[in-house]
C-alpha positions in Angstrom: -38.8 -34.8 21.2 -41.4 -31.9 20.0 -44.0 -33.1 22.0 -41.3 -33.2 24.9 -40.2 -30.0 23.8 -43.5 -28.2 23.8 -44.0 -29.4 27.4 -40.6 -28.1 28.4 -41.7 -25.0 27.5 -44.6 -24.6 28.8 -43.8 -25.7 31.8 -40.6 -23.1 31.6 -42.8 -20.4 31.2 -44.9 -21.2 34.8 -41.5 -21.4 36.6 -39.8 -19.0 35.0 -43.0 -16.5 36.7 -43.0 -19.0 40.1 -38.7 -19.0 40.3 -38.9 -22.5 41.9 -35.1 -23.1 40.6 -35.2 -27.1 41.0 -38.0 -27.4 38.5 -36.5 -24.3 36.6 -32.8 -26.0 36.3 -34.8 -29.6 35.2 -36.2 -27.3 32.5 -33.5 -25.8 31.0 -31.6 -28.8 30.9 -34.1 -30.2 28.6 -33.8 -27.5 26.3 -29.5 -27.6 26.8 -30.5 -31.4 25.1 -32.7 -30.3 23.3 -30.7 -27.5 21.3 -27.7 -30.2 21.2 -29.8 -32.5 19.0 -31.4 -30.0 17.1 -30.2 -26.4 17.8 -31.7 -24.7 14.6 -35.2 -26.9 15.1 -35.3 -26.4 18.7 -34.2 -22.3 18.4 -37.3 -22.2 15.9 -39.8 -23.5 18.5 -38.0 -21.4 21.3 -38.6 -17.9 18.9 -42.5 -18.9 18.4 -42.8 -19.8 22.1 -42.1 -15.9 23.1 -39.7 -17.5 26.4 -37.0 -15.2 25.0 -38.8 -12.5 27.1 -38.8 -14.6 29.9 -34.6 -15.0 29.6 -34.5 -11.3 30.4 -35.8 -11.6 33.8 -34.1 -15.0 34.5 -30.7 -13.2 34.2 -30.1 -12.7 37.3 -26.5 -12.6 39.5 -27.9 -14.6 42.1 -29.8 -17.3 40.6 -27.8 -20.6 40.5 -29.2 -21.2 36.8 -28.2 -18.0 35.6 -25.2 -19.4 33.8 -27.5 -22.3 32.0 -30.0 -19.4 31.1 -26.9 -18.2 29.5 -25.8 -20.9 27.7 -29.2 -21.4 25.6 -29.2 -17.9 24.5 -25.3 -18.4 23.6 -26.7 -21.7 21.8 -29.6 -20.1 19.8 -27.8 -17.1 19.0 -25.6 -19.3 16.3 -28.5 -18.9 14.0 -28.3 -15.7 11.9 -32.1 -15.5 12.0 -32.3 -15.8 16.2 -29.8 -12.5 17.0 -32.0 -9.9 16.3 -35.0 -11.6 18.6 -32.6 -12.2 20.8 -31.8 -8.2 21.0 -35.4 -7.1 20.6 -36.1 -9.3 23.9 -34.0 -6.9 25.4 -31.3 -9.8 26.5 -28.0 -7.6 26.1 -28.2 -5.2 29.2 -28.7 -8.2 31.8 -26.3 -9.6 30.1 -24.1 -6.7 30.0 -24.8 -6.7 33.4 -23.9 -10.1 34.2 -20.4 -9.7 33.2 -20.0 -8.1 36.5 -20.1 -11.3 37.8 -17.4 -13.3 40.3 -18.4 -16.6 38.6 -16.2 -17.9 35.9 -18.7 -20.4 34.9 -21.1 -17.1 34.2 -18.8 -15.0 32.9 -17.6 -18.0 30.0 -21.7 -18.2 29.0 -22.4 -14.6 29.2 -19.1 -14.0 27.0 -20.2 -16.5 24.6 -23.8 -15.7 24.5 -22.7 -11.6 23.5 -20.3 -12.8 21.3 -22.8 -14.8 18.9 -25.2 -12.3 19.2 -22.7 -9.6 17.7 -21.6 -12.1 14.9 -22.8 -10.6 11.7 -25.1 -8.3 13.4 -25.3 -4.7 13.5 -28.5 -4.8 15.7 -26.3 -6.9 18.5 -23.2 -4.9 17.8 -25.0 -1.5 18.5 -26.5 -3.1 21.5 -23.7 -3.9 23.2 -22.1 -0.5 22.2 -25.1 1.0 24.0 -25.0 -1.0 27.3 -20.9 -0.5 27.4 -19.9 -4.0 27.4 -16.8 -3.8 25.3 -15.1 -1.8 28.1 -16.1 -4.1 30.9 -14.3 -7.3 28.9 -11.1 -5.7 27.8 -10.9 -4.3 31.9 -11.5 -8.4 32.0 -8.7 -9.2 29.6 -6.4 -7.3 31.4 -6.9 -8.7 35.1 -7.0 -11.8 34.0 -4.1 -11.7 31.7 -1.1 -13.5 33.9 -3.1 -16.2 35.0 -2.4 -19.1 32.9 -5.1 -22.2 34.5 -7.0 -23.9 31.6 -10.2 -22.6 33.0 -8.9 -18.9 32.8 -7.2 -19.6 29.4 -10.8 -20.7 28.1 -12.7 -17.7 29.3 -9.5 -15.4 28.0 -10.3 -17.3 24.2 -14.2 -16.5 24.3 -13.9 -13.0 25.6 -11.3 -12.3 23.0 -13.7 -13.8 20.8 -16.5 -11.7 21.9 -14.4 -8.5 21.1 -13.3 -10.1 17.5 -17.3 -10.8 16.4 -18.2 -7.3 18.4 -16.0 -5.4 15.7 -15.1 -7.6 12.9 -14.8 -5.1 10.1 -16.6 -2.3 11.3 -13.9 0.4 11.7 -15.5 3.0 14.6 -16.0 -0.1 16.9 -12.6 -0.8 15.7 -11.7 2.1 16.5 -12.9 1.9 20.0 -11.4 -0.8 21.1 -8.0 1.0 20.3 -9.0 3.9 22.1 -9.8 1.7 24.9 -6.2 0.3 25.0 -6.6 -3.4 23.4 -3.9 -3.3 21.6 -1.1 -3.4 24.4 -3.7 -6.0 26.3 -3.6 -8.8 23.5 -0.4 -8.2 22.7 0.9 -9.0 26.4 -2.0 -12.1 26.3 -0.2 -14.2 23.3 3.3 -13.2 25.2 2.2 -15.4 28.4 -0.3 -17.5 26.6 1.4 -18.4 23.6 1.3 -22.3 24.6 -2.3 -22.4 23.9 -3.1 -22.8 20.2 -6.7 -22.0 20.5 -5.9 -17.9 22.2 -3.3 -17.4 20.3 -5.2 -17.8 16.8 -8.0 -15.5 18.7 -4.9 -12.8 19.2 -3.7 -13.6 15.8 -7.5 -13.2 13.8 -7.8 -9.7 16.5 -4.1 -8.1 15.2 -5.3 -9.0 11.7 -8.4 -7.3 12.3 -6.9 -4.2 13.9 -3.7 -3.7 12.1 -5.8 -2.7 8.8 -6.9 0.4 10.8 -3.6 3.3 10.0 -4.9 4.4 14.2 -3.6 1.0 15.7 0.0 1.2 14.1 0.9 3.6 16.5 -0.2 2.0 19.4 1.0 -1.0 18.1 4.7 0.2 17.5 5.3 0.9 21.3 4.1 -3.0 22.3 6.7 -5.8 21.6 4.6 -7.3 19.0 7.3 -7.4 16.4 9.1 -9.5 19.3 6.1 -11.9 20.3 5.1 -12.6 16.4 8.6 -13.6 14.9 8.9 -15.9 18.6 5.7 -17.5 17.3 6.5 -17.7 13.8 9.8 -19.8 14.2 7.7 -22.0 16.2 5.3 -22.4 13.6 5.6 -25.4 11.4 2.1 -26.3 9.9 1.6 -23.6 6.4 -1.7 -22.6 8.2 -0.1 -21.1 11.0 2.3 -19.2 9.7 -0.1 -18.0 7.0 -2.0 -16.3 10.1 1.2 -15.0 10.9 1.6 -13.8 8.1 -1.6 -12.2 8.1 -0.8 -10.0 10.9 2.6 -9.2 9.5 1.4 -7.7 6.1 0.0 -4.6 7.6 1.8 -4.2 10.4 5.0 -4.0 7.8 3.7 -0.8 6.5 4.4 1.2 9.0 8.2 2.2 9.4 9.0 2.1 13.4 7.3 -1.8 13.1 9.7 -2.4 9.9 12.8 -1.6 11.9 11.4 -3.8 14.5 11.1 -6.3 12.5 14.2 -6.6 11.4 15.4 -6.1 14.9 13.4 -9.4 16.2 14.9 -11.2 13.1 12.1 -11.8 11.0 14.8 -11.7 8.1 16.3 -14.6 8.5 12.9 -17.0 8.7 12.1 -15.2 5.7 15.0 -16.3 3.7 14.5 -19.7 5.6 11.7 -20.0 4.0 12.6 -18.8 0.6 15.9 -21.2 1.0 13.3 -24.4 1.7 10.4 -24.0 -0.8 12.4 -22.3 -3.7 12.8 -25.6 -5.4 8.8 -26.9 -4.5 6.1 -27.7 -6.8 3.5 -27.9 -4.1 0.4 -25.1 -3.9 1.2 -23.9 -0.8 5.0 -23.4 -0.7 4.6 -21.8 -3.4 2.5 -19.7 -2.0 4.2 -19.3 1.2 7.4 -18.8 -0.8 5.5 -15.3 -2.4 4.6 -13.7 0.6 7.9 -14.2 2.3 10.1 -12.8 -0.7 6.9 -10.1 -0.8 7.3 -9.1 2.6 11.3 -9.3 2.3 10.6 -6.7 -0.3 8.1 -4.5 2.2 10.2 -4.5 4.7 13.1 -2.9 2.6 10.5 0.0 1.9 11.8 1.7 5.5 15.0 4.0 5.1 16.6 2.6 8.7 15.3 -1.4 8.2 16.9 -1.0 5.0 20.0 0.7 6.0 20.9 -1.9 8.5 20.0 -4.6 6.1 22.4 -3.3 3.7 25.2 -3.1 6.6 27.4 -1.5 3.7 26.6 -3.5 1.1 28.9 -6.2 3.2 25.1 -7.7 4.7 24.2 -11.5 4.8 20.6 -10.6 4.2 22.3 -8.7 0.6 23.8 -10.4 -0.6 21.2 -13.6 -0.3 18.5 -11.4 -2.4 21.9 -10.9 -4.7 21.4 -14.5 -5.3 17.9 -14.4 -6.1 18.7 -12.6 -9.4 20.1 -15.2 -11.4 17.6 -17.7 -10.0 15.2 -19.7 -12.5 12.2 -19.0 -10.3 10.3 -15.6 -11.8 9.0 -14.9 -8.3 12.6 -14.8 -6.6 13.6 -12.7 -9.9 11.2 -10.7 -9.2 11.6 -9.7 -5.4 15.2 -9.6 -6.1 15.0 -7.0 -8.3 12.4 -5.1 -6.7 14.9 -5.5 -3.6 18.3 -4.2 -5.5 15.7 -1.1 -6.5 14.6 -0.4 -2.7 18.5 -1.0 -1.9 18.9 2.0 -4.5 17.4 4.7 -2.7 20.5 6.8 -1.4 23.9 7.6 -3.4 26.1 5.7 -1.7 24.5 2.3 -1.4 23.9 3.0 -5.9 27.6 3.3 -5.9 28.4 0.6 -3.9 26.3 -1.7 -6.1 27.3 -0.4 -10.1 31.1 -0.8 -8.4 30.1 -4.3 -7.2 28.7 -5.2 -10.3 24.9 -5.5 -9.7 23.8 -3.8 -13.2 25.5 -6.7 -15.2 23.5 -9.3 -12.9 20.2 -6.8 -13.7 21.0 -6.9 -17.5 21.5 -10.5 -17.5 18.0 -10.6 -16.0 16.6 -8.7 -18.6 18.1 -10.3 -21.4 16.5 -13.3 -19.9 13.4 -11.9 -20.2 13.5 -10.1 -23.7 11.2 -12.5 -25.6 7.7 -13.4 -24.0 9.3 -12.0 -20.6 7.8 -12.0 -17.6 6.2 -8.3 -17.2 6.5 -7.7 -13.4 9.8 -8.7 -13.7 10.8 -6.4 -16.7 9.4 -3.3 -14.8 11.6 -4.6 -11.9 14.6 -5.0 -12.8 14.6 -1.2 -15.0 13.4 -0.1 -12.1 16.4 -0.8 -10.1 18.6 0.2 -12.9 16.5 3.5 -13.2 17.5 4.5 -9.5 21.1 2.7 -9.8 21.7 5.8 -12.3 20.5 8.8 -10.2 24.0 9.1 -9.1 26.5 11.4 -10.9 29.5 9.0 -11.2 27.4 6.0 -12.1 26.0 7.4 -15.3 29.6 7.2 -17.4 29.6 3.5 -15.7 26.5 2.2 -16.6 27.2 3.0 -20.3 30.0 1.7 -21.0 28.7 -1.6 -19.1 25.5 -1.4 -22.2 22.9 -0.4 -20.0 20.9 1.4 -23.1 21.4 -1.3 -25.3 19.9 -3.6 -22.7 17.1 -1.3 -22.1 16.7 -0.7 -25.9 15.6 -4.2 -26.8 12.3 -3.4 -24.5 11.3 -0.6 -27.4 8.8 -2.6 -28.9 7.2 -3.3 -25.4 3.2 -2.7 -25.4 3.3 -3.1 -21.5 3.2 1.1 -20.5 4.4 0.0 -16.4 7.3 -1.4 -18.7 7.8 1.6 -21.0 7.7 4.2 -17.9 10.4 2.6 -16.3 12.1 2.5 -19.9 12.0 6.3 -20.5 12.5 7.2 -17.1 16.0 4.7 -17.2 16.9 6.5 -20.4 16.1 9.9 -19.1 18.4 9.3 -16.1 21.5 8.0 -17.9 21.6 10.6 -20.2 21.5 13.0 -17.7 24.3 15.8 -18.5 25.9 12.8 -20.9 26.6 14.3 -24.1 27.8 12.0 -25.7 25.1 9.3 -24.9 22.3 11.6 -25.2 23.6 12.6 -28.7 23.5 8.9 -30.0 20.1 8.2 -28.4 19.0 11.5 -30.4 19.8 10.2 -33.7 18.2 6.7 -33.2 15.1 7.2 -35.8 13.6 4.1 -33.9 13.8 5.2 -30.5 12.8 8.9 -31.5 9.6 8.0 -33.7 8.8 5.3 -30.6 9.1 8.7 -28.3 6.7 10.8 -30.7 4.1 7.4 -30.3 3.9 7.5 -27.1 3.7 11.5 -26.7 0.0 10.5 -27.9 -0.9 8.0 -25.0 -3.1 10.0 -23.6 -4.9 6.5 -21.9 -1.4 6.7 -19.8 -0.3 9.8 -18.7 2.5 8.4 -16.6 4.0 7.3 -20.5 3.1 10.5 -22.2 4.6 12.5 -19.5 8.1 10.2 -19.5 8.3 10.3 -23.2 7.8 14.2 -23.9 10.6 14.5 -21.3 12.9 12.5 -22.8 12.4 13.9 -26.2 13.2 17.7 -24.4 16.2 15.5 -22.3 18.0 14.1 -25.7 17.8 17.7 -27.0 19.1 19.8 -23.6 21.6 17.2 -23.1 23.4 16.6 -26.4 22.9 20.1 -27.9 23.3 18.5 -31.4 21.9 20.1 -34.6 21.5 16.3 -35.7 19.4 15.4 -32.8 17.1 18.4 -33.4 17.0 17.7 -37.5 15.9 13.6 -36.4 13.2 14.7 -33.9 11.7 17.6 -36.1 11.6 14.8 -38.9 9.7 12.4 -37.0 7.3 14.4 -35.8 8.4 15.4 -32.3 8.4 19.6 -32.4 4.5 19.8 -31.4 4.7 17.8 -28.5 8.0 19.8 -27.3 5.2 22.8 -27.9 2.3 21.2 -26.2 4.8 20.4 -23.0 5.2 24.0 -22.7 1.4 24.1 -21.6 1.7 21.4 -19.1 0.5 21.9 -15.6 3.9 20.8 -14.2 6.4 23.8 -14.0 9.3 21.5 -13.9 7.9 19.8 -17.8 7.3 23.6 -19.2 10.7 24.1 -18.4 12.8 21.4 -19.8 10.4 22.0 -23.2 10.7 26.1 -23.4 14.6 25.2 -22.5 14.7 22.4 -25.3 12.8 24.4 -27.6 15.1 27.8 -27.4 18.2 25.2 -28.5 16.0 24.4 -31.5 15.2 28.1 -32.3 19.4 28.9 -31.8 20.5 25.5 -33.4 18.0 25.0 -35.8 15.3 27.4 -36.7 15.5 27.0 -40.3 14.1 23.6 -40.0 12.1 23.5 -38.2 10.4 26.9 -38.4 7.5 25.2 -40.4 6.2 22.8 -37.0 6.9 25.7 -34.6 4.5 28.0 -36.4 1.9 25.3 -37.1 1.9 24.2 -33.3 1.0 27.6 -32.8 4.2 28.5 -30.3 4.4 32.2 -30.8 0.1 32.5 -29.4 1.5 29.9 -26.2 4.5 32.5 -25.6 2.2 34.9 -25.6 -0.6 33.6 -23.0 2.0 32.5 -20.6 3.9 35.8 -20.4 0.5 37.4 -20.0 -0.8 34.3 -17.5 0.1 36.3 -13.9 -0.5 32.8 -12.6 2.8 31.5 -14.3 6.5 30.8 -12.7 9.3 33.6 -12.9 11.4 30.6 -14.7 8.4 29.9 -17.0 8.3 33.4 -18.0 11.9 34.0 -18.2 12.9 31.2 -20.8 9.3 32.0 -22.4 11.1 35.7 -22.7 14.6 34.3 -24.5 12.4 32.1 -26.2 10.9 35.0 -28.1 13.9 36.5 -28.8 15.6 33.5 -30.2 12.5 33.3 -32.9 13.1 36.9 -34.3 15.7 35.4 -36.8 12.4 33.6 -38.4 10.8 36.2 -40.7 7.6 34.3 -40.6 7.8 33.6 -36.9 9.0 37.4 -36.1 5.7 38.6 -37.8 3.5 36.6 -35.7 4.9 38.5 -32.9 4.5 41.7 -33.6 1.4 41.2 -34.8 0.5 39.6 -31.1 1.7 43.0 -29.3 4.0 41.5 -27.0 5.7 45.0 -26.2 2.5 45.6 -23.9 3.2 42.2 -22.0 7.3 42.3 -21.6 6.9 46.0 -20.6 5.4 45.3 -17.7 7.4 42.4 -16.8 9.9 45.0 -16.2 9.4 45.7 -12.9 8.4 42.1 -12.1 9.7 41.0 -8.1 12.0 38.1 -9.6 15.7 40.3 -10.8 16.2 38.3 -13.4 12.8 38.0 -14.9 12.8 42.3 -14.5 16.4 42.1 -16.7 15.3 39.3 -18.9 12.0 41.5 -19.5 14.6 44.7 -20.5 16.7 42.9 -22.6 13.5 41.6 -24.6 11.7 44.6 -24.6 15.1 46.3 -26.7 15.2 43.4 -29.1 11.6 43.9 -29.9 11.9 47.8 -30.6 14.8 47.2 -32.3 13.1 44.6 -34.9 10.2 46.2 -35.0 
């Protein structure tokens, strides 16, 4: 075969200059054999030959061997080590060129020739960029979409594939192709072509491609496409398939308008197909498939309208079917459930619905379940969902007397901090204007000297933040002299101090508001941690800081006047001068700062 080889392209290179196309065709069918046999050998000896040169000029509309000529560059090009020869020969323009032409036989070669040269290559990619060849096969694409003839479907697969290996991960060409209108172009091909396995994967791999880009969600929320991939999907029955599907659905689920469409084109119910038939399987890949259905389940409920009409007034097929996930014994259904009744949670009335219907008992059941050597994700779930279940008013008093803080209690000792966020945040929201509950939290020495813990976490500010606002929460709320007396023993007045620094207006708030009932309530005891925290010298900086809020400044103002009944405390500020800085919060914009400032300003000259 070399010797023959050697021959064939010698003799190529004679009639490639003479353009006698019998012997020129006998040629190149040699090396069509010759590349079958041994493509990566035979490429090898085609490179050190120098004929890729000659190609250029043999690329020609005309010629009848143009489409062979075609074919053997599409052939070598599958070697990594042959694409960027194959550009420096200067191939892509006639082939760009040759797309142009009427003849389906040269357009199938020329497409596959450009589409191995752009595979893994940014040499081939920016060629064809240059020479405006992506254009030229999506205006293809288009004219050729309705016509269904094997021979058209073929072309339709390589060109797609041309366009998938042109801008496989490389956003800007990506990019381009949406500006070029591709979107609505493939999506209309697997509508009419969805028969044919091998275009429709093409379409499938191009969405998947695409839909990572935030640009194409747009364009791809005013095609059908929600429509055209749930019609595939319930035809799908091999796992492979639908994981494609799947694919494609993932990131085209972010985006709201595509959720509702979703739903619309009743994605919903293969999902919980799906869910229904491999919930009891040990196999790898139901298991598999039986995650990313409950997963996008859960995505889908992210939208405000998809949700709403899922919920249908908490009445909904598709409800109460994740209700029954709950008490399931498999962790990942647990765990979408939960993550569902929380997404379910995100307006009053459907939180209502659910505490009257008696969702938190199915939640605390859950938990319970999970107490000892729980499963983690499934913890943070299901307090999530209680957490938002008691943003409401009127379920508050509900959820307490059902045990909803003993329940969340037993999760003290957690070391998980996604677990003790949604903990403190749970707490924090239930004791929300409930005396009563907030006072009995407030004298639980465990829970309090777990609070002052995690007030140190700096690793986890999401957990430091929570627990300082909890600490300030059991104190606003319950306005008990015992509560204070419990936190100042364990340790909790400095943090309350240090919140009144934080760069969140809303924190400084709740800590100068919880911190004034300690200095009215309690200033005896805990006069000692006030001073040492160094309270009076914050006061003083943030009435001076022209940078902080009229609120921060007018609780920072009854603040001060609250700590004149501590002799110690009372000499720190006068010795600070604060007459200078509360005078001239007198004429402040905000009324009630200017008042507050007055009012302060007589107590000082009084005491003084």
């Amino acid at each position: 075969m070399s010797d023959n080889l050697s021959d064939t392209l010698k003799k190529l290179k004679i009639t490639a200059v003479d353009r006698t196309e019998d012997s020129l065709e006998g040629c190149l069918d040699c090396l069509l054999q010759a590349l079958a046999q041994n493509n990566m050998e035979t490429s090898e000896k085609i490179q050190g030959s120098g004929i890729l040169q000659l190609f250029a000029s043999l690329l020609i509309p005309q010629s009848s061997c143009t489409a062979k000529v075609a074919n053997i560059i599409a052939e070598v090009a599958k070697n990594e080590f042959m694409r960027i020869p194959c550009v420096d020969a200067g191939l892509i323009s006639p082939l760009v060129q040759l797309l142009n032409s009427k003849d389906q036989e040269v357009l199938l070669q020329t497409g596959r020739a450009l589409g191995n040269i752009c595979y893994d290559s940014h040499e081939g990619r920016s060629a064809v960029d240059q020479a405006g060849g992506a254009q030229i096969v999506i205006d293809h694409l288009r004219s050729l979409c309705s016509i269904t003839d094997p021979a058209n479907e073929k072309l339709l697969t390589v060109f797609c594939g041309m366009l998938m290996n042109y801008s496989n991960e490389n956003d800007s060409l990506q990019a381009q192709l949406i500006n070029m209108g591709v979107i609505p172009t493939l999506v209309k091909l697997l509508g009419i072509h969805c028969q044919n396995a091998a275009l429709t994967e093409m379409c499938l791999v191009a969405f998947g491609n695409l839909a990572e880009l935030e640009s194409s969600k747009e364009q791809f929320a005013s095609t059908n496409i929600a429509e055209e991939l749930v019609k595939l999907f319930k035809k799908q029955i091999e796992h492979d398939k639908r994981e494609m599907i799947f694919e494609v659905l993932a990131p085209l689920a972010e985006n709201d308008a595509i959720k509702l469409q979703l739903v619309e084109a009743g994605l919903v119910e293969c999902l919980l197909e799906i869910v229904q038939e491999k919930v009891d399987s040990e196999k790898e890949d139901d298991i598999a498939e039986l995650k990313t259905a409950s997963d996008l389940m859960v995505l889908l409920l992210l939208g405000d309208e998809s949700m709403q009409k899922l919920f249908e007034g908490g009445k909904g097929n598709v409800f109460q079917r994740v209700l029954s996930w709950i008490p399931s014994n498999n962790h990942q259904l647990q765990l979408a459930g939960a993550l569902a009744i929380a997404n379910f949670a995100r307006n009053d009335g459907n939180c209502i619905h659910m505490v009257d219907n008696g969702i938190v008992e199915k939640l605390m059941d859950l938990l319970d379940r999970h107490v000892e050597d729980g499963n983690v994700t499934v913890q943070h779930a299901a307090l999530s969902a209680l957490r938002n279940l008691a943003i409401p008013v009127v379920n508050k008093a509900k959820m307490l007397s059902a045990g909803v803080t003993e329940a969340v209690l037993k999760f003290l000792k957690s070391e998980m901090p996604p677990v003790q966020f949604k903990l403190l945040g749970t707490l924090r929201m239930l004791i929300d204007a409930q005396a009563e509950a907030a006072e009995q939290l407030g004298k639980n020495v465990k829970l309090v000297e777990r609070l002052v813990e995690w007030c140190e976490a700096k690793d986890h500010a999401g957990v430091m933040g929570e627990s300082n606002r909890l600490l300030s929460a059991l104190i606003r709320h319950s306005k008990s002299k015992d509560v204070i007396k419990t936190i100042v023993q364990s340790g909790g007045i400095k943090h309350l101090v240090t919140m009144a620094t934080s760069e969140h207006v809303i924190m400084q708030n709740e800590a100068l508001v919880a911190l004034a009932l300690i200095a009215a309530l309690e200033l005896g005891t805990a006069e000692k941690d006030l001073e040492s925290a160094k309270l009076v010298q914050i006061l003083h900086r943030l009435l001076a800081d022209e940078r902080s809020a009229p609120e921060i400044k007018y609780n920072s103002m009854v603040l001060i006047c609250a700590l004149m009944g501590s002799e110690s405390l009372h000499k720190e500020v006068q010795d600070l001068a604060f007459l200078d800085v509360v005078s001239k919060l007198r004429s402040h914009e905000n009324k009630s700062v200017a008042q507050q400032a007055s009012l302060t300003e007589q107590r000082l000259t009084v005491e003084s």
